[in-house]
C-alpha positions in Angstrom: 3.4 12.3 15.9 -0.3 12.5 14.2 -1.1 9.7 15.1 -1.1 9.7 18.8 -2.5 13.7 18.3 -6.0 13.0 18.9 -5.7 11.3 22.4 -8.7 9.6 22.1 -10.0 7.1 24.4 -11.0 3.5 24.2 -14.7 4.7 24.8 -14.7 7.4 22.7 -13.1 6.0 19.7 -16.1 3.2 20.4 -18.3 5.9 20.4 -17.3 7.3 17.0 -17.1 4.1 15.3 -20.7 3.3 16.1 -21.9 6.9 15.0 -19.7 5.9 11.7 -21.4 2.6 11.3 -24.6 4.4 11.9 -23.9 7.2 9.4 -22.6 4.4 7.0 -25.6 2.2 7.2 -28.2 5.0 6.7 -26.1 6.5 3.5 -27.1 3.1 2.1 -30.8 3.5 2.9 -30.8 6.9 1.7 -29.0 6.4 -1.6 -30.1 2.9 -2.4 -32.2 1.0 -0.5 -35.5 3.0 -0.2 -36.1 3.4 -3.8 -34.7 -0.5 -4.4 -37.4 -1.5 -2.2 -40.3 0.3 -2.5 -43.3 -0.8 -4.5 -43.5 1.8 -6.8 -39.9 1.6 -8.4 -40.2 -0.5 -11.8 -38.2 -3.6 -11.9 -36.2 -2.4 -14.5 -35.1 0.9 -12.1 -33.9 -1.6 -9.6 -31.9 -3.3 -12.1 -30.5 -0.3 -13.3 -30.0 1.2 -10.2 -28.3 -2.0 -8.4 -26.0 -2.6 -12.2 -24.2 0.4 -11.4 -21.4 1.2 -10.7 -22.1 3.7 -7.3 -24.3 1.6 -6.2 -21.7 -1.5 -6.5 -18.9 0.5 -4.9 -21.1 2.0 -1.9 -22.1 -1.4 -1.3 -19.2 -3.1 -1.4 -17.8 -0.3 1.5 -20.5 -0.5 3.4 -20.2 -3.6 3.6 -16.7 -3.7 4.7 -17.5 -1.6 6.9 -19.6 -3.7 9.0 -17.1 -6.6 8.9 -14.5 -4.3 10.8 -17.0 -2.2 12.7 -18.0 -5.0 15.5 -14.6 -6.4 15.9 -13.2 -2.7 16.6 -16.5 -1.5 18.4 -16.3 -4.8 20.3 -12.6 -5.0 21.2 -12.1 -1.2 22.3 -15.2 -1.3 24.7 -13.8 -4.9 26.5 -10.3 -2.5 26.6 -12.3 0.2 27.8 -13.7 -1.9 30.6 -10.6 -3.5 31.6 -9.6 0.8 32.2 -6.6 0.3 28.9 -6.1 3.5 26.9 -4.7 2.8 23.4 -4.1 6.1 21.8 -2.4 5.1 18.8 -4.8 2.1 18.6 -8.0 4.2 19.0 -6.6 6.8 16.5 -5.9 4.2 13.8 -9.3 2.2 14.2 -10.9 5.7 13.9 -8.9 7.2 10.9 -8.1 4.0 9.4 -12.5 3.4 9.3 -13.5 6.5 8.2 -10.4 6.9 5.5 -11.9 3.6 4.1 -15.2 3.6 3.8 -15.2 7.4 2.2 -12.9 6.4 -0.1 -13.9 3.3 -1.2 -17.5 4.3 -1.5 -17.0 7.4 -3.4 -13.2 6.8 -5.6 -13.0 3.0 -5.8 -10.1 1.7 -7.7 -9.2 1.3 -11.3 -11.5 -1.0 -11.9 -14.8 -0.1 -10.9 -14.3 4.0 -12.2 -11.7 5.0 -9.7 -8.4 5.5 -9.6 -4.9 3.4 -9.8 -3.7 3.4 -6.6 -6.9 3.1 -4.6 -6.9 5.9 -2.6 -8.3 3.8 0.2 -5.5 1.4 0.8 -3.9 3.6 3.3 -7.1 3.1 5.3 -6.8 -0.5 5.1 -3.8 -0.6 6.4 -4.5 1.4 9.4 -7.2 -1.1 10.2 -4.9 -3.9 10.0 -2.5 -2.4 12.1 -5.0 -1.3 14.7 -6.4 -4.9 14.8 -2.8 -6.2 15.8 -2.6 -3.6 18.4 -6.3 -4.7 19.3 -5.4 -8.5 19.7 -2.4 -7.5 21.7 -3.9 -5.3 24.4 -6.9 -7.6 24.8 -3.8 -10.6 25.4 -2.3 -8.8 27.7 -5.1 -8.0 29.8 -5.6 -11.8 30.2 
């Protein structure tokens, strides 16, 4: 099964969701945020850059991305201590994040210039199901 191919471990699936976060957050500075905020970029620049739709859609990931990121990051280290290994869990918290956030920062859905399914929804899913699997393993180590 693919999903239990990478074999990777509570720590290191923490690992690369915190180098994802990190890559996720400075994308947003590079992109956005230092010509939003510095002085020399006209008002109307920053309107025009914050009205659009990139800007809109990377946002919006990003900040999904940092609702999920702490719970995972979070969860998987406390599993990590306690010595469980969740394969299929790490694998789908990994996966399930990256698939996301790329593909809702740079498709989107119908809506907003993407495309009908969103391509990210798989991604989504995998989050959800690696949060159940989260909640479970951290119940059963109580």
């Amino acid at each position: 099964l693919i999903v239990t191919m990478l074999g990777l471990s509570t720590t290191a699936a923490a690992a690369l969701l915190t180098g994802h976060t990190l890559v996720a957050k400075s994308l947003m500075t590079v992109l956005f945020r230092a010509k939003i905020t510095a002085k020399a970029t006209a008002k109307q620049e920053v309107d025009k850059v914050c009205a659009s739709e990139f800007y809109k859609r990377v946002h919006a990931a990003q900040l999904n991305e940092a609702e999920y990121a702490p719970l995972l990051i979070g969860g998987l280290l406390y599993l990590s201590l306690k010595g469980v290994e969740a394969p299929v869990l790490c694998t789908l918290s990994v996966v399930g994040q990256v698939w996301y956030y790329w593909l809702r920062a740079f498709v989107g859905h119908s809506h907003e210039g993407g495309i009908d399914p969103p391509p990210y929804v798989p991604g989504a899913l995998m989050r959800y199901a690696a949060l159940g699997m989260l909640a479970y393993n951290i119940y059963k180590t109580g």
